[in-house]
C-alpha positions, 0 to 999 in steps of 0.5 A: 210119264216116260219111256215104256215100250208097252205103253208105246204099242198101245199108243201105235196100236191106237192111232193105227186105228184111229187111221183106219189101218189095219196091221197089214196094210201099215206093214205094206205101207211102211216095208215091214211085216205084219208080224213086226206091227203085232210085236210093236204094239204089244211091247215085244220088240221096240220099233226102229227109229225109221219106223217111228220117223215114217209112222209119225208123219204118214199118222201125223203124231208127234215123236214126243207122244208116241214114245212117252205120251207127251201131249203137244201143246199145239193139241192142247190150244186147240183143245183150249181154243174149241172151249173158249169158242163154246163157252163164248156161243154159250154167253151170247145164248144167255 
């Protein structure tokens, strides 16, 4: 895991989706052009730190994971805390 601007856009590319965005409407969303969005998420132009800083917030992702995958640990308690609950409904069935 580290800095790839690939890996990067890919990363954008993803959770631009998940948002149910498309590169246009994060273009008009965030002042930049559609051309640039395309450039970001194939690894050809790295973005600026104000464009990280927004798309983090307006998207809800951590810096740390957009720029080198690092999950937070917050998602990772949650993840933990969704099983312990299933596998406690899963005892109680038994």
């Amino acid at each position: 895991m580290g800095y790839n601007p690939v890996d990067m856009g890919r990363r954008i590319a993803t959770i631009r989706k998940k948002c149910g965005f498309s590169q246009f409407d994060l273009a008009e969303a965030l002042y930049v052009s559609n051309s640039y969005i395309s450039k970001i998420e194939n690894g050809i132009r790295e973005p600026s730190l104000a464009f990280m800083s927004t798309f983090s917030e307006l998207t809800g992702t951590s810096l740390e994971y957009l720029i080198v995958g690092k999950k937070e640990a917050k998602d990772v308690r949650q993840l933990l805390g969704k099983t312990i609950a299933a596998l406690c409904d899963l005892e109680k069935e038994l």
